[in-house]
N, C-alpha and C positions, 0 to 999 in steps of 0.2 A: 760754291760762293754763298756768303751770306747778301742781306737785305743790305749793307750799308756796301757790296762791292768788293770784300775780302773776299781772298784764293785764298783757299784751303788746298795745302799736297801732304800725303803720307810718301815717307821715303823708306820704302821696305830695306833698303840698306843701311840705313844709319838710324832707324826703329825708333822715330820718328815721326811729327807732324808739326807741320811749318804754315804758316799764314804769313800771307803776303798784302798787304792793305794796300789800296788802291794807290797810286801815285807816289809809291815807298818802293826800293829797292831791294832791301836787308829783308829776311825775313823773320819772324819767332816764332819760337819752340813751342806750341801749344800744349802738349800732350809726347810722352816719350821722351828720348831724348838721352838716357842715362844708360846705354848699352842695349843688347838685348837680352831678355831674361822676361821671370815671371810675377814681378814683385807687382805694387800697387803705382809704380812710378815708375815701369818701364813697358815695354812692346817687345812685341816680336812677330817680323816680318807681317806689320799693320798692310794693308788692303786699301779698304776704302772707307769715306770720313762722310759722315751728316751732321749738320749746325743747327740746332735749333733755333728760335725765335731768341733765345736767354740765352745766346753766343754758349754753350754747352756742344763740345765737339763728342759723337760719337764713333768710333775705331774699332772696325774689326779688327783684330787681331789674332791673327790666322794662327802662326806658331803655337798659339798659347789656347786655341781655341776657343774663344771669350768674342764678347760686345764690352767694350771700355765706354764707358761718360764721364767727359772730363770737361769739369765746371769752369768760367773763364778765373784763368787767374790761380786753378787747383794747381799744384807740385803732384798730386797720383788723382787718378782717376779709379771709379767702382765699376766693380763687373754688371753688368746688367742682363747678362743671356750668358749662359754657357759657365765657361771658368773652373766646368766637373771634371776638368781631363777630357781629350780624348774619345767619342762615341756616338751611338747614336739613341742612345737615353732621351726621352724628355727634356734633362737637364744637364744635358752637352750638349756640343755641336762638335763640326768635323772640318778647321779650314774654312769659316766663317770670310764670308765676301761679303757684298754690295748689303748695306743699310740704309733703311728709315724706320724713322720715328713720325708718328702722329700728335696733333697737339692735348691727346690724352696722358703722350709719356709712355705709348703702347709702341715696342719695339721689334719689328720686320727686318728677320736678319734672313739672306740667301745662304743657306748651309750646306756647302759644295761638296765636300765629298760626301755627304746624305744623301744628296741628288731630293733637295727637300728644302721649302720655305717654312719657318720657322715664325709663332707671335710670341714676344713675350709682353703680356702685361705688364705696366708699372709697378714694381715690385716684387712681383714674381719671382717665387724660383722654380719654376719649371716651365717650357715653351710650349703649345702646342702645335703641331704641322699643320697649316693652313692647305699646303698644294705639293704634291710628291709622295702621296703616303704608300706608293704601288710599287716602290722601289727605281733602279737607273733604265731609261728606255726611253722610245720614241713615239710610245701613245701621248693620247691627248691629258690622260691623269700622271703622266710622269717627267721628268726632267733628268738630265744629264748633265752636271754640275755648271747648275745656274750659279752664275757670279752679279748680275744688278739685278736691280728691280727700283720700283714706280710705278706712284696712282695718280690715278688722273681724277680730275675733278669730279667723278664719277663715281668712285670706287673701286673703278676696277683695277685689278693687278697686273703689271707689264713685268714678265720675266724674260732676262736674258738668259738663253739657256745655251751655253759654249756648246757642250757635247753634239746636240743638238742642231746646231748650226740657225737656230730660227729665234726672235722674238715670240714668245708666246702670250697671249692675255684672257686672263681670269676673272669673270664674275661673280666675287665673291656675293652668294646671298645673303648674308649678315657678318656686321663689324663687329663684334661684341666688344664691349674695352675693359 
């Protein structure tokens, strides 16, 4: 949801993202919408959606393996994380789930089959691993494809981590942006 009370839903089957405004029935096409594919105006098999304060919807988009930002009003959105194909490069991801953004424009994406939290700066082309660098497993430095996350007024990082079965939480000792 955003500040003014809009649902936001990704529809991984019809690739996808719909807003629903408060006391409105119908919804619109945010983001996606034109099949599934890899262009700059489509998705594939999107995940999960973050709104910024400037109504900018950001979209994993799992198939294509990407972080989409798509501006209010934009027909295609920009890659912001990933979009290298495929891997576990720096500058891929693997099946990209749950996002946030900070109001830097610094972008936390859960990169699921990495079994790896992922930052990318504002502009960035390349991410670095904040949490997961020890590969898939059930110590406390690893994860097993985490799909959301969240901070708390604190800083700290709240990972869901599926494989795992547990919530886990992160004190990161510094934000850098």
């Amino acid at each position: 949801m955003d500040e003014n009370g809009s649902l936001y839903v990704t529809d991984f089957g019809k690739h996808e993202v719909r807003r629903y405004r408060r006391g409105e029935s119908q919804a619109t096409v945010v983001a996606g919408g034109n099949e599934s594919g890899n262009r700059f105006d489509q998705l594939s098999r999107p995940q999960y959606v973050f709104v910024d304060r400037d109504h900018s919807v950001y979209i994993s988009d799992a198939n294509n393996h990407r972080v989409m930002k798509w501006m209010g009003g934009a027909k295609q959105g920009i890659v912001v994380a990933g979009g290298q194909g495929q891997g576990n490069d720096l500058t891929q991801l693997s099946s990209p789930q749950g996002v946030v953004v900070d109001q830097f424009g610094t972008v936390y994406v859960a990169d699921g089959w990495n079994n790896r939290i992922m930052r990318w700066p504002k502009g960035a082309t390349q991410g670095s691993v904040i949490v997961g660098r020890n590969g898939s497993g059930g110590q406390s430095s690893q994860l097993n494809g985490p799909v959301g996350l969240s901070f708390d007024r604190h800083g700290n990082l709240y990972v869901v981590d599926n494989g795992n079965h547990l919530v886990q939480k992160f004190e990161l000792q510094s934000n850098p942006k």
